[in-house]
C-alpha positions in Angstrom: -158.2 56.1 15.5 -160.7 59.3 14.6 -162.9 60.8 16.6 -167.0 60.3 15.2 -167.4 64.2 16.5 -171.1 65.7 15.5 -171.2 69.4 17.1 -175.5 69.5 17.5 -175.1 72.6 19.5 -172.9 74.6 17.1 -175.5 73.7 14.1 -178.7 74.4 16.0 -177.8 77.0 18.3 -176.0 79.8 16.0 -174.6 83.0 17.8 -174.5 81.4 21.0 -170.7 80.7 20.9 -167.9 82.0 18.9 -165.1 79.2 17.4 -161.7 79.5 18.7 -158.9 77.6 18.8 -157.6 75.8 21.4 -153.3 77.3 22.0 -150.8 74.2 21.3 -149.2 72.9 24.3 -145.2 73.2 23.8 -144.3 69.7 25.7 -147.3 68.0 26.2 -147.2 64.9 28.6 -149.7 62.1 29.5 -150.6 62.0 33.2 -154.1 60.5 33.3 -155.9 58.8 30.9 -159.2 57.0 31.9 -159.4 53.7 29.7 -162.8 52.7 31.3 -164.4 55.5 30.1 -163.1 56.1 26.9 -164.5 52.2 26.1 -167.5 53.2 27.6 -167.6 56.0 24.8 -166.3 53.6 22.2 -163.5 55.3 21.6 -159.6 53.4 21.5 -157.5 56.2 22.4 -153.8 55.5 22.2 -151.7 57.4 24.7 -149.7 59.6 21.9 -153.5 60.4 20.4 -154.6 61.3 24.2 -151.3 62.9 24.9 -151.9 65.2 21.4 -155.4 65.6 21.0 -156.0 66.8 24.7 -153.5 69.0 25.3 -154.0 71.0 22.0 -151.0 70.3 20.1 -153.3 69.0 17.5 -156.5 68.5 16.6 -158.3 65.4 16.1 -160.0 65.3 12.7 -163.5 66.2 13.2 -163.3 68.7 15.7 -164.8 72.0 15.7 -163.4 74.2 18.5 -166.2 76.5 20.0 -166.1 78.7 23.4 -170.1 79.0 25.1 -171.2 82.0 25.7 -172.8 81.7 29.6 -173.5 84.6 32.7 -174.0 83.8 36.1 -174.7 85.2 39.4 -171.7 84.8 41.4 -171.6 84.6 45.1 -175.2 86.9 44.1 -173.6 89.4 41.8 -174.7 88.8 38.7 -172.1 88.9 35.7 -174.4 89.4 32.2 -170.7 87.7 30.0 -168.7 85.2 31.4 -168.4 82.1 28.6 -165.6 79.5 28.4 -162.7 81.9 29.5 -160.3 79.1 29.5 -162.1 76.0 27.6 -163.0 74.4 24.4 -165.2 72.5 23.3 -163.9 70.1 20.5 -167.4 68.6 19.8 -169.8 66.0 21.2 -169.8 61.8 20.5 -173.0 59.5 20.4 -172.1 56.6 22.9 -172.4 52.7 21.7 -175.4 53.7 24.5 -176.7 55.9 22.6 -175.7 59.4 24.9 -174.3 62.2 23.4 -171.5 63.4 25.6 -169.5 66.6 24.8 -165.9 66.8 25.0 -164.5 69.9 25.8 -160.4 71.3 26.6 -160.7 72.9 30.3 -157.4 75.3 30.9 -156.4 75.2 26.9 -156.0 79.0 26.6 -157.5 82.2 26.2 -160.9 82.9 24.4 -163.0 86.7 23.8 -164.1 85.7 26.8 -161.3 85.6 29.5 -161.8 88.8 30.9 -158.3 88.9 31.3 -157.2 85.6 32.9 -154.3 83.4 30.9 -156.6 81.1 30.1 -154.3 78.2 31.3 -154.4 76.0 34.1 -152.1 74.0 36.8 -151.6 70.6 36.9 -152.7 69.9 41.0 -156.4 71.6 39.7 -156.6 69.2 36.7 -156.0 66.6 38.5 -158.1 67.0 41.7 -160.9 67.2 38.9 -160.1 63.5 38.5 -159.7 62.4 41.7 -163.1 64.1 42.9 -165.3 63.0 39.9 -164.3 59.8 39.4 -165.0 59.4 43.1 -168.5 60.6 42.5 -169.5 58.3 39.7 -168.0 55.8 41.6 -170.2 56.8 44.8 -173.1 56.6 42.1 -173.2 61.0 42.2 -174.2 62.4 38.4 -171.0 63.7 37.1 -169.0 65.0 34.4 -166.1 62.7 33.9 -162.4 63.6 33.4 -161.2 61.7 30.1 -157.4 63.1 30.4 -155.1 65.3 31.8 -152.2 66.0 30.3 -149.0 68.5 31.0 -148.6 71.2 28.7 -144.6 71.6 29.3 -145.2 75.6 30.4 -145.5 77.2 33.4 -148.5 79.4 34.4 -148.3 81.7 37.5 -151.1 82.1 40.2 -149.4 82.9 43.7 -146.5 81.3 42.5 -145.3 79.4 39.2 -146.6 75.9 38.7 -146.6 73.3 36.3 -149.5 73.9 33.4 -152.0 71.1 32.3 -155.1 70.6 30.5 -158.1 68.7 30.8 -160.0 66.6 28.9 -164.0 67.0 30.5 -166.9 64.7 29.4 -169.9 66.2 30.4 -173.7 65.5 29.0 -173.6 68.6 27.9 -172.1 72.5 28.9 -175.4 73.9 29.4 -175.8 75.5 32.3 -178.6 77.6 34.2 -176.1 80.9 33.8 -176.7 79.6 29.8 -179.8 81.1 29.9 -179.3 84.0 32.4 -177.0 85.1 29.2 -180.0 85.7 26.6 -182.6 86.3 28.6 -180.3 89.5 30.0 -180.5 90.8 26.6 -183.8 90.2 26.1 -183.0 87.5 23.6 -186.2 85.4 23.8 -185.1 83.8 20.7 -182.3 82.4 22.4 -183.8 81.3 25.3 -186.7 79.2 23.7 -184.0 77.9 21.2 -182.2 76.8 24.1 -184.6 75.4 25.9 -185.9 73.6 22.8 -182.7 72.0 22.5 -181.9 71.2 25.9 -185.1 69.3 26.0 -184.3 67.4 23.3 -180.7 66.3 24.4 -181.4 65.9 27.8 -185.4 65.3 28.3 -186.7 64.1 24.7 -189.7 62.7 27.0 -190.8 66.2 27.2 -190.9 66.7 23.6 -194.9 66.2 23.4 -195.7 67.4 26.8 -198.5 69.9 27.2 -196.6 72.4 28.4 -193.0 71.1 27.3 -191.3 74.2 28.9 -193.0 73.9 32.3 -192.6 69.9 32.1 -188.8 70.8 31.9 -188.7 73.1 34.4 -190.2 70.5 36.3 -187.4 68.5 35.3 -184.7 70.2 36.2 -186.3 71.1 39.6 -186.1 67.4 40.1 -182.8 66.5 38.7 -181.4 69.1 41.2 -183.1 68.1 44.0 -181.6 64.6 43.9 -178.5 65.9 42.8 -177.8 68.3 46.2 -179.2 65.3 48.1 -176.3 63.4 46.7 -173.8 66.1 47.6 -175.1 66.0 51.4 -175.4 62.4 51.9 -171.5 62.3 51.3 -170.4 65.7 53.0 -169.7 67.1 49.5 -169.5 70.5 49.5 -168.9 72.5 46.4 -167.8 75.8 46.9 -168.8 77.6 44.0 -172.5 77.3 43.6 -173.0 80.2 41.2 -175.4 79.7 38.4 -172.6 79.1 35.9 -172.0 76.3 37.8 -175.5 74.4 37.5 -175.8 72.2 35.0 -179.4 71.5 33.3 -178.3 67.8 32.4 -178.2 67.7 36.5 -174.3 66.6 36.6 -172.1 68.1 38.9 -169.6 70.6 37.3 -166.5 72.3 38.1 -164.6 70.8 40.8 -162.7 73.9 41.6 -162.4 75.0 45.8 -164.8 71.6 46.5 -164.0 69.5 49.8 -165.2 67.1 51.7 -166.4 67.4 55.1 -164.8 65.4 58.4 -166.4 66.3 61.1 -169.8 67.1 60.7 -170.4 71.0 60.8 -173.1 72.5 59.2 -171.6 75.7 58.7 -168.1 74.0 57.0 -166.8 76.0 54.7 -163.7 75.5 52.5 -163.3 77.8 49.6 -161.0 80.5 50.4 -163.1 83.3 48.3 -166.8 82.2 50.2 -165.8 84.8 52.8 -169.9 84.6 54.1 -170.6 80.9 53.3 -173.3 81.7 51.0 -172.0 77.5 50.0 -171.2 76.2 53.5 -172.4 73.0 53.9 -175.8 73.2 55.3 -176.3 76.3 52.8 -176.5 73.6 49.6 -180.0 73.1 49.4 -181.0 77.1 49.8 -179.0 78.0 47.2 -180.9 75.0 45.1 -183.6 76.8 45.5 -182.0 80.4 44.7 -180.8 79.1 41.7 -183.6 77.5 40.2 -185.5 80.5 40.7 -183.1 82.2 38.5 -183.8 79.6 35.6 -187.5 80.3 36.3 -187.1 83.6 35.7 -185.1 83.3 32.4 -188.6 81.3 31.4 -191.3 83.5 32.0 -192.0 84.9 28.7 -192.2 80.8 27.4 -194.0 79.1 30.2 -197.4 81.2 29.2 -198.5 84.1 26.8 -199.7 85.3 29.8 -197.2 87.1 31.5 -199.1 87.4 34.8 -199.8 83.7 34.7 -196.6 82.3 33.8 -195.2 84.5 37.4 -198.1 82.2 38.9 -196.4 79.2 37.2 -193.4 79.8 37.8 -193.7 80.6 41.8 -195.9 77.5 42.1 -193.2 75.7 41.1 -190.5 77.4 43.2 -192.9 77.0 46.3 -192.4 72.7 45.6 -188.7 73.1 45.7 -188.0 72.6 49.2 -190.3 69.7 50.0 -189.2 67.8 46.7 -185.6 69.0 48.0 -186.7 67.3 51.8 -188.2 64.1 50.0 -184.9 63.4 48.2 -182.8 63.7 51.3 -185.1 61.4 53.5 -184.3 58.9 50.8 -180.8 59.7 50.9 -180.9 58.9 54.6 -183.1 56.4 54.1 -180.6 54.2 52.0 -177.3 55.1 54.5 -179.1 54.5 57.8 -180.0 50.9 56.1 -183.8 51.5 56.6 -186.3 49.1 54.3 -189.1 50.8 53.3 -190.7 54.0 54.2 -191.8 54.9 57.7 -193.6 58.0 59.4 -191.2 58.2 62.1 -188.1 58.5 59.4 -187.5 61.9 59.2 -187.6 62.3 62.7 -184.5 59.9 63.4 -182.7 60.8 60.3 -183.2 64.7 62.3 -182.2 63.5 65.8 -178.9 61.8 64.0 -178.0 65.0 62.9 -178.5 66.3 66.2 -176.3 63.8 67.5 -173.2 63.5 65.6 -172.6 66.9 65.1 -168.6 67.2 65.2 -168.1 63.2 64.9 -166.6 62.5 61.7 -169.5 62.5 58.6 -168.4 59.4 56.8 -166.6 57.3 59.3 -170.1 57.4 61.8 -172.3 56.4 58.6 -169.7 53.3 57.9 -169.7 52.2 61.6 -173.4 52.5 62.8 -173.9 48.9 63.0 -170.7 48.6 64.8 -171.2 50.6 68.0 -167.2 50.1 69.5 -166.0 51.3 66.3 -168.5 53.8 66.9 -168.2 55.4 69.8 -164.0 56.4 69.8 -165.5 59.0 67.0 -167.6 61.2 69.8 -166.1 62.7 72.4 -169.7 62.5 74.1 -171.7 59.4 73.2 -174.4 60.6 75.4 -176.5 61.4 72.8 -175.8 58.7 70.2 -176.4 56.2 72.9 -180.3 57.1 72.4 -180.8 57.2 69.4 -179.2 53.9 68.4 -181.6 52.0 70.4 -184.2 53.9 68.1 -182.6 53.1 65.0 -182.1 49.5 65.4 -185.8 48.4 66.1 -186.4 50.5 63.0 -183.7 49.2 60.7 -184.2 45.2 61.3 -182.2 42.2 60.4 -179.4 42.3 58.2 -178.7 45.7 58.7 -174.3 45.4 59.0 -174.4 44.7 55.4 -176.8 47.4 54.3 -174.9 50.2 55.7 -172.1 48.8 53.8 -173.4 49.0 50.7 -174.9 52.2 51.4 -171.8 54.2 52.8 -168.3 54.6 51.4 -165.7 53.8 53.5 -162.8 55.6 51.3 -163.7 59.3 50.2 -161.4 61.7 48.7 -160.4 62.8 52.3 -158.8 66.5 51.6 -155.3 65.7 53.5 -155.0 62.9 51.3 -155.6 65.3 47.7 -153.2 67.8 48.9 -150.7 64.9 49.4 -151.6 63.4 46.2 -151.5 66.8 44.1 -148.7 68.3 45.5 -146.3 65.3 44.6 -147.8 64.7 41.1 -147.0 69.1 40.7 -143.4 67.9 41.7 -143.4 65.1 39.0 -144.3 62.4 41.5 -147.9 60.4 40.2 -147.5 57.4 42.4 -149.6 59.3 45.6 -152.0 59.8 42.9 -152.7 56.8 41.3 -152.8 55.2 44.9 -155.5 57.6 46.1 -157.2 56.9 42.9 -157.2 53.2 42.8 -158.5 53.8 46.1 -161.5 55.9 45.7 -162.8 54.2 42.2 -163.3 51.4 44.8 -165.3 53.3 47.8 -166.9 50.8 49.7 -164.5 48.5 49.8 -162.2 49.4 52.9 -158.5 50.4 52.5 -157.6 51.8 55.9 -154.7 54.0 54.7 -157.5 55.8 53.0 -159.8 56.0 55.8 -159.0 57.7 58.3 -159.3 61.6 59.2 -156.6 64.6 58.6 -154.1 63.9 61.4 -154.4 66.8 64.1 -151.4 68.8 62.6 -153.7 69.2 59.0 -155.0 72.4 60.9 -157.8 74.6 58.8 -158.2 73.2 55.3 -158.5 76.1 52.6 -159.1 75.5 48.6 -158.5 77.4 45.8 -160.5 78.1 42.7 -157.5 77.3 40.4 -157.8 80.2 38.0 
């Protein structure tokens, strides 16, 4: 088949990227291809096109290879050049929906803008992008999607030499908050209303005849965020890289590098094995929301108003709504796992205490079992507390509240003993772990008790890894 690419952001938004080739992968090898979605974008990928196409060996007709410029603030450094250091955007599709979806290479070799990295990638960080997003769409999360992953045949070397692979990514779009951090650094005002006029008009065309159209999508990336984090808690999600490069406008997760999944419930859990602080621990998530966003705010100052003084205004008026929005989203969050019907004044107060009373019971396995108090109770080592508040929570929740929680909260998530098993036998060659944790995990609230349960006690301290 051919690929219908149009490249909107290449023809609208010149000098914001440079073209580049993707490097041809010597062997390349299919490991993952994701049928559903590829029918969902109307395309009929054969394996040998998927297998050719996505690891760079050749191009599909059409594309249009480009590397985005981006900075960030990094764990609260700020970088004024980063970019796609190791990815490529082929081009975008319209949808037989109508959404225009990018599709860009992840670990296809170096650009200008590697800063000195091999611009590569291992197959175990490929794949754990699969396993984690498709679990998120499944668990109705926003998400970028993995299309494909597919073995390039070389080795690449972080602290020791692994198998290489590339990605496949379908995203909304690449544009993220560090997107604008990069012009507005330079003063490129340009830029950043050309950016913003674009991004409004991919992702927020509502907007278009707004008033104010920049404030209304401020607004509305305040708000896609908010829901988004809320998302991220209500599972135990936690990212581990939160940097502004990381942030996508279109309000999609992005780049599944050192993210995990909490077990027992911590609010200081911390995975990544370069978040030596936990600016990102767990409970951290919807601070650094705010941070964030306050760093796009600040990239739109000189568009919100001619008034310079009054746009601040704007701007901090908005900032100062973050955290209740933020609050709002998560009592709905709760709201929907706890099984509750409506909306209550005594809600936030017993979604509180239940944090108050599971703390180090496991997150998702407490959620799953409320309505099923001996399940329940093996999980705490003190039921003391629990033992309150249930009473609480069942003249609030109702009738028919078994089958609510069900619906509500997975019972399979990608449970980190289970990835590691999973991506260290597919790096030996093995893809059967794999495809059973995946089967498993597109499928989240239906129960497969293999998939359940916690990391046996011998798991120990779980560390991840950026990948790069």
């Amino acid at each position: 088949m051919t690929i219908a690419f149009d490249h909107s952001y290449a023809r609208d938004l010149p000098g914001t990227f440079l073209r580049v080739a993707p490097d041809p992968a010597p062997a390349p090898k299919l490991l993952f291809l994701n049928g559903p979605l590829a029918a969902d974008l109307g395309l009929t990928l054969t394996e040998a096109e998927a297998e050719s196409w996505f690891s760079g060996a050749t191009l599909p007709a059409g594309a249009d290879p480009i590397a985005q410029a981006y900075a960030g603030h990094q764990f609260g450094g700020f970088s004024p050049q980063l970019g796609d250091g190791r990815a490529h955007l082929l081009g975008e599709v319209v949808a037989p929906d109508g959404r225009r979806v990018d599709i860009q290479l992840k670990g296809s070799g170096k650009t200008p803008f590697s800063r000195g990295g091999d611009g590569k990638a291992a197959v175990g960080p490929m794949l754990r992008e699969v396993l984690i997003s498709e679990f998120m769409a499944a668990a109705g999360v926003p998400t970028t999607r993995a299309l494909a992953v597919v073995a390039t045949g070389e080795q690449v070397w972080r602290e020791t030499k692994l198998p290489g692979a590339v990605l496949a990514r379908i995203a909304a779009s690449h544009i993220r908050v560090g997107t604008f951090q990069f012009f507005a650094a330079r003063g490129d005002q340009a830029n950043v209303r050309a950016m913003a006029d674009y991004a409004i008009a991919r992702h927020y065309p509502d907007l278009l005849y707004a008033e104010n159209p920049y404030l209304a999508f401020l607004d509305a990336v305040i708000a896609t965020q908010a829901r988004l984090i809320a998302g991220w808690m209500g599972l135990g999600f936690i990212h581990g890289v939160m940097n502004t490069d990381n942030m996508a406008i279109s309000g999609e997760t992005i780049d599944y590098g050192p993210c995990a999944f909490m077990e027992a419930y911590a609010p200081g859990t911390v995975f990544s094995s370069i978040d030596h602080q936990g600016r990102y621990a767990y409970a951290n998530q919807p601070l650094i929301l705010g941070w964030n966003l306050a760093r796009l705010a600040e990239t739109l100052i000189p568009v919100l108003d001619p008034n310079h003084e009054k746009s601040i205004e704007i701007a901090n008026d908005r900032l100062a709504d973050i955290a209740p929005r933020y609050r709002a989203e998560w009592l709905a969050v709760m709201r929907r796992k706890l099984g509750l019907v409506g909306e209550d004044a005594g809600d936030a107060a017993l979604s509180d205490d239940l944090m108050t009373a599971m703390e180090g019971a496991d997150w998702t396995l407490t959620f799953r079992r409320l309505a099923d108090e001996p399940a329940l109770r093996p999980l705490f080592p003190d039921f003391a507390k629990m033992e309150a508040w249930l009473p609480r929570w069942r003249t609030r929740a109702g009738e028919g509240i078994a089958q609510r929680i069900a619906e509500a909260n997975p019972a399979v998530i990608p449970r980190n003993h289970r990835v590691e098993e999973a991506l260290t036998a597919a790096t030996t060659g093995d893809m059967a772990p794999f495809n059973a944790l995946l089967a498993a995990i597109q499928s989240p609230f239906a129960e497969a008790e293999p998939y359940m349960l916690p990391a046996p006690t011998g798991f120990g301290d779980y560390v991840t890894f950026c990948g790069t």
